[in-house]
N, C-alpha and C positions, 0 to 999 in steps of 0.2 A: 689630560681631559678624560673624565669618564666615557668609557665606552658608548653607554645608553642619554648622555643628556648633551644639549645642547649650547651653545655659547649664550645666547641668552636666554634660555629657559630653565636653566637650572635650576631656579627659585622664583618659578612665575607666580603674575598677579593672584589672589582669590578668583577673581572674575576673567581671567586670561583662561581659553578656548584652546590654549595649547600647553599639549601636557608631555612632559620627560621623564622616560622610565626609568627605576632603578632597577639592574641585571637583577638582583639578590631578590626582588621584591617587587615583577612584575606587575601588581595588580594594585598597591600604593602603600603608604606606610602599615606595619606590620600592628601599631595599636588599631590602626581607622579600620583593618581587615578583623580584627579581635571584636570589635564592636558594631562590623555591620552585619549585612541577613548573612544566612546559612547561604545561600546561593552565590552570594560576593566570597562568601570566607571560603566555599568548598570548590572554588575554580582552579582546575587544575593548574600544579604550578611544573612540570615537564609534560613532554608527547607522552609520555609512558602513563599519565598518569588521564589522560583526555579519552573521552568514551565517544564513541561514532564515530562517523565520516571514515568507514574504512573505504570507501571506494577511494578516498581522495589517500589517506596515509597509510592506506596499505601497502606492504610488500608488493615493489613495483610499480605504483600506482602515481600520480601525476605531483604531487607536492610530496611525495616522500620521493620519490628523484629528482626533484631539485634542489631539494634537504642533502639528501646525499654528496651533489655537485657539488654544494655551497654555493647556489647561487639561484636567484626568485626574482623571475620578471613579474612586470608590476601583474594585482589579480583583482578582479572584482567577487569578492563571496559574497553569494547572494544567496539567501534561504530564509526561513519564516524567523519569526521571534524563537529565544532559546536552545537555538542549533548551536549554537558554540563560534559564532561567526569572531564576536572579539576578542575573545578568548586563545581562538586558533591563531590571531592577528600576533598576539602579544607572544606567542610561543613560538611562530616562525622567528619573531625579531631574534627573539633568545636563542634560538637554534642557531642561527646564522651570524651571532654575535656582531649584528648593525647597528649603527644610531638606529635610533628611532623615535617620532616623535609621532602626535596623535593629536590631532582636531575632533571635534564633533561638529557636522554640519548645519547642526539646529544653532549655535551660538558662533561659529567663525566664518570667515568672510575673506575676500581677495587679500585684504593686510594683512590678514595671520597667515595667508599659503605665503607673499611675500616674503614675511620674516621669515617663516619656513627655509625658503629659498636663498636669503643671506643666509643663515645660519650654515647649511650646505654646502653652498658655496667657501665658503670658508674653512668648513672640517677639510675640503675637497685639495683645496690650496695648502693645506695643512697635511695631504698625505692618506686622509684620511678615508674609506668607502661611501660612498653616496646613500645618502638617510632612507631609511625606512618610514614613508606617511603614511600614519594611519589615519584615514575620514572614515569613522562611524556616521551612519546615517546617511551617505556621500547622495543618495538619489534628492537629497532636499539643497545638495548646492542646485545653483540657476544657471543657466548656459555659459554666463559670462564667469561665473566662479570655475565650473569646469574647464572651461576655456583659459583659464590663466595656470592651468596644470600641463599643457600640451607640453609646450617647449621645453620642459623641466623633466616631465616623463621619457619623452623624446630622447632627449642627451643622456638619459641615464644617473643625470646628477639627482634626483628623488625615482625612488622605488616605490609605486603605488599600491597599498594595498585597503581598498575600499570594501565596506561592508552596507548591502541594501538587501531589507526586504522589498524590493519594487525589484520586477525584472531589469536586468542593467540595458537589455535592448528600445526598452521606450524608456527609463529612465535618465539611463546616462548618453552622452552627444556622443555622435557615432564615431567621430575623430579620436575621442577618448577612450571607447567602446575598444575599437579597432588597435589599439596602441597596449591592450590590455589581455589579460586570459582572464573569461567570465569562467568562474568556477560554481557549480550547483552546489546549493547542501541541501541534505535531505532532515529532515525530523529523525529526532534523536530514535535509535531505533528502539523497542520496549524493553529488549535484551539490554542494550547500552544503557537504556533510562533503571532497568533494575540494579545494577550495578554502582550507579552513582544514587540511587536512593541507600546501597548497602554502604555503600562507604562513607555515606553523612550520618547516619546512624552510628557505626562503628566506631569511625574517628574521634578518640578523646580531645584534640586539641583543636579541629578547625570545626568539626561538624559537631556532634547531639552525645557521641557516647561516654560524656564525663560521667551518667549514670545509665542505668539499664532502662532501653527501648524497648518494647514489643510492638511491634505493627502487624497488624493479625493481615492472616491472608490476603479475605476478602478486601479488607481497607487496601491493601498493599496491589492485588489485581486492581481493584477501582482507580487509586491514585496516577496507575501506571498508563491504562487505557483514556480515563479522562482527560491528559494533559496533553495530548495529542503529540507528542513526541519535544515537546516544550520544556529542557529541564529548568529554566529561571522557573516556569509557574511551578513545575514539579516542587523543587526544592522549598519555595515559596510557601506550598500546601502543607508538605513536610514539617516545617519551621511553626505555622499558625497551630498544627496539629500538635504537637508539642508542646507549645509554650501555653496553649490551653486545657490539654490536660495534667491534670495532679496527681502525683505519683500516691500511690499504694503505702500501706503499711511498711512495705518491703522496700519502700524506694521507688520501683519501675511506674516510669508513664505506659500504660498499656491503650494505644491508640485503636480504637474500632472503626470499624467500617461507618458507623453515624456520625462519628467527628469528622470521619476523612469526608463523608460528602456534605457534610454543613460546613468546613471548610472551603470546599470548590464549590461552591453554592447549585448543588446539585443533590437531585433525589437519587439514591442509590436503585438500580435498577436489580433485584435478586434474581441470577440466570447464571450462577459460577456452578450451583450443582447439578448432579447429570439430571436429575428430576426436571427441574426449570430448564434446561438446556432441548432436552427432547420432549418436553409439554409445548414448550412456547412453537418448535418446530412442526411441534402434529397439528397445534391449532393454523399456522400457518397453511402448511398441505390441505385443513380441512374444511377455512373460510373458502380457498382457492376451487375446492372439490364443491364447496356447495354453492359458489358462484357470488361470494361476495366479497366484492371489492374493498371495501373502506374498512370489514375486519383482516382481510388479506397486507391491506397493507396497514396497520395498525403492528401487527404483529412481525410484521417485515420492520419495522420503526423498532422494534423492542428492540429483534435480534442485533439491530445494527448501534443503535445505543448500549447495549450490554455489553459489545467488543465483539461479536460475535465473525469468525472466521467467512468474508463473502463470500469464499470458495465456496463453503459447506451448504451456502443459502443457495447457489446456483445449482451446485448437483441436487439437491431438494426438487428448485425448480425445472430441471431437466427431467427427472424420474416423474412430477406431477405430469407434465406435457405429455408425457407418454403414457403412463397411467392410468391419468384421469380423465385427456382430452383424446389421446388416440388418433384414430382416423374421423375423428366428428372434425376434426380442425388440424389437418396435419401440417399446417405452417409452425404448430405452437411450439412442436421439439426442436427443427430449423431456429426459430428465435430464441429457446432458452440456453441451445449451443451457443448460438453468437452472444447472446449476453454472457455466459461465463467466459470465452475470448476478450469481450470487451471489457470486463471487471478484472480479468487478469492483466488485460495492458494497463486500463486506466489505473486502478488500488481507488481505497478511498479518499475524500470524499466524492470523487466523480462518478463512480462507480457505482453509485444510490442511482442514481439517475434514468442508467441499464436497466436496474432493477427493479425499479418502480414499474415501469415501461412495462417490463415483462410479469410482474406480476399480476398487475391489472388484466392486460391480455388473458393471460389465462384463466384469470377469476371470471372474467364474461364468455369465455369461447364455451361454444357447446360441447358436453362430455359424453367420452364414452370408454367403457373399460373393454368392449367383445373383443377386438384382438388378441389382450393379455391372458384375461379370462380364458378366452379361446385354445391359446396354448399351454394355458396349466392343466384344464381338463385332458389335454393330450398327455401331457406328463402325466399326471395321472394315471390315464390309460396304460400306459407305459408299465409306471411302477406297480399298478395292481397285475400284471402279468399277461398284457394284451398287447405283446412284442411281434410284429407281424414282419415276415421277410418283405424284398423289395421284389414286387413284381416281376418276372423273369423278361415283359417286356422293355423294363426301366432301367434293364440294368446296362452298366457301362460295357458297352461292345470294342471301344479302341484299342486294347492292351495286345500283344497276341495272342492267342488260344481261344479269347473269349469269344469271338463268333463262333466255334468248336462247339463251344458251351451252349450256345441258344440265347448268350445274352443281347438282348437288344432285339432280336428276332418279334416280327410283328409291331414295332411299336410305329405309329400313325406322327408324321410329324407336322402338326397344327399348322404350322404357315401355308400349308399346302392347300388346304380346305378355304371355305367361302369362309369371310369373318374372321379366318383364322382361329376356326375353331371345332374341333371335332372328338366324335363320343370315344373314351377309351376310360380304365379303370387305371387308376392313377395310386390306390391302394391296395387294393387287393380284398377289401373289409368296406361294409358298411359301418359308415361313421358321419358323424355333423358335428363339429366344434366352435367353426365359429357364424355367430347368428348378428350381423350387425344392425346398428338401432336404428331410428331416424333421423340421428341429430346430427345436424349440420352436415358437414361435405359426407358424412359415413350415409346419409340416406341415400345418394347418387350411388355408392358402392351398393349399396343394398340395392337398388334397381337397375342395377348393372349384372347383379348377380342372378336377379330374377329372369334376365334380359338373354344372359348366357343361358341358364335351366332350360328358358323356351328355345330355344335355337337349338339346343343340342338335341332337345325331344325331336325335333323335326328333321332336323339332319343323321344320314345311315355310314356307319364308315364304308358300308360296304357298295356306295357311292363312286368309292373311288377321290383323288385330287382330281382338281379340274384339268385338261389336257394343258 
């Protein structure tokens, strides 16, 4: 009996829900793959040849030590469209050289797990290792179709391996849940998704390179960032973008960036060169600085539709909070810290969310630059050659010798005084640097600082601490 087929499915219905794999030819007859999308024809045919999910087959990692073992308890892979969830299905079986057979749960039902289960039953009696079922689609069986998989999971005689994009915790019954290892996939990452764009390009026999491809940058950035880590639409885009351009004099289809986004039925957003990268950035910082909102996030909407790196958007909005809002509103740095925490946990698309949040904040909070301001004049000061020592009363007295030295000698130590506050010369030089404004919380420092001036006119050090 063949390795990969069944007792009676070797030659199923048309309309038969249960399909058996050829070892040689994973993915179905070798003409039907020559004839269908780029996406069917360029699925990998080894692990060698499958792009992502290194958390999961990496070196070490949970389904390549089981690989290793030779041996896969049942798994639920769960993850969005175009992650490689059946794909990985069909390549465990290959790996582990199992029966294996496959349902799709849109069209099969309690009879087909059934026959399933005779068929098993039989290899089993026959000597033979217990089936590999694959349910694509498995969150659309109904409690009672999961339910007739218990007992059969259970014993070991079928090995489950299910693919849903629905979380398998409210999708799948928790019996079956519990019997199972939910595995996560993540979206193809852009590094992985560029790779398998080069190799459907390249490939003379399954993929595009029977003649010369050029896919210009930008098309090739866009392509990569639009598909949200989805390589079936990737490839998909790939293939429409091809077979509707016309090659050249010379032969070459040369795809552009306007096919690639009339293909993905998307306006191509221009923000790859550093001009558009750091324009749309300053307009950002400079709706935010003039205190309006809906161009603040407007342009916040660009950077994040262009692909644009969150991190870079949060340290932006970190340096405005401090910048631009200062002490007129010192919660504002406080929250653009935690928004860049929160976008580093969340990623996108949750991550908008934070963002939005914090940049509106900032577009309304009252502004003020005096602190900054404040200290560059000091710099300033500095670098034009107005370098003043440290007051002989300021200086550090702890070390040995330096009471020897006079350091620290005469200096007045504030708590001691009424207010906690008392007159001493803290530079050595007259100087003013920072002048804060009225806005918002910075006008309370402003009348806190007036508040001190007058206390101190009135209070003598030569007073004394109080006893």
């Amino acid at each position: 009996m063949d390795l990969f087929s069944t007792t009676e499915a070797a030659s199923p219905a048309p309309d038969d829900p249960q399909q058996a794999v050829d070892p040689l030819d994973p993915f179905g007859a070798d003409a039907a793959r020559a004839n269908g999308p780029l996406a069917w024809r360029m699925r990998p045919r080894t692990l060698a040849e499958y792009m992502g999910q290194e958390h999961l087959l990496g070196e070490g990692k949970l389904l390549r030590r089981q690989l290793d073992s030779g041996r896969l308890n049942s798994v639920i892979l769960y993850g969005p469209p175009g992650c490689g969830k059946t794909a990985l299905a069909h390549l465990l079986a290959r790996e582990l050289k199992r029966p294996f057979t496959e349902l799709n749960a849109v069209t099969a039902g309690v009879a087909d797990v059934r026959k399933v289960v005779a068929q098993a039953t039989a290899q089993q009696r026959a000597g033979q290792a217990g089936v590999l079922l694959f349910i694509d689609e498995i969150h659309r069986f109904n409690k009672t179709q999961q339910s007739a998989l218990l007992p059969h999971v259970e014993q070991g005689l079928l090995t489950l391996i299910g693919a849903s994009t629905q979380n398998p915790f409210f999708a799948i019954i928790p019996p079956l849940a519990s019997r199972s290892h939910i595995v996560a996939m993540e979206p193809v990452s852009e590094a992985s998704m560029a790779r398998i764009v080069d190799a459907a390009i390249n490939d003379p026999d399954r993929g595009l390179g029977a003649a010369p491809v050029v896919l210009d940058d930008d098309a090739r950035s866009f392509l990569l960032a639009r598909t949200e880590g989805d390589a079936r639409r990737t490839l998909n885009a790939l293939e429409t973008a091809h077979a509707t351009t016309p090659p050249d004099d010379k032969g070459v289809r040369h795809i552009s960036l306007e096919v690639m986004a009339e293909c993905l039925g998307e306006k191509p957003v221009v923000y790859d060169d550093g001009d558009a990268h750091y324009d749309t950035a300053s307009a950002l910082i400079k709706s935010i600085r003039g205190s309006d909102p809906d161009a603040s996030l407007y342009w916040l909407a660009k950077m994040l539709i262009a692909g644009e790196d969150p991190l870079f958007i949060t340290r932006r909005l970190m340096i405005a909070a401090s910048e631009d809002i200062g002490n007129a509103d010192p919660r504002a740095l406080p929250l653009a810290v935690a928004t860049h925490e929160a976008v580093l946990s969340m990623g996108l698309p949750e991550g908008r969310i934070p963002l939005a949040q914090t940049t509106v904040y900032l577009a309304v909070a009252p502004k003020s630059n005096a602190a900054y301001k404040a200290l560059d004049a000091a710099i300033a000061d500095i670098k034009s050659g107005t370098v003043l020592p440290v007051p002989m009363h300021l200086r550090d007295r702890h070390y040995s010798g330096a009471k020897s030295l006079g350091h620290g000698e005469g200096y007045l130590y504030p708590h001691d005084y009424p207010d906690h506050l008392v007159a001493q010369d803290y530079l050595g030089a007259e100087r003013s640097y920072y002048h804060p404004t009225r806005q918002g919380f910075e006008a309370r420092i402003s009348d806190r600082l007036d508040a001190i001036e007058a206390a101190l006119k009135k209070a003598s050090p030569d007073d004394g601490p109080p006893p």
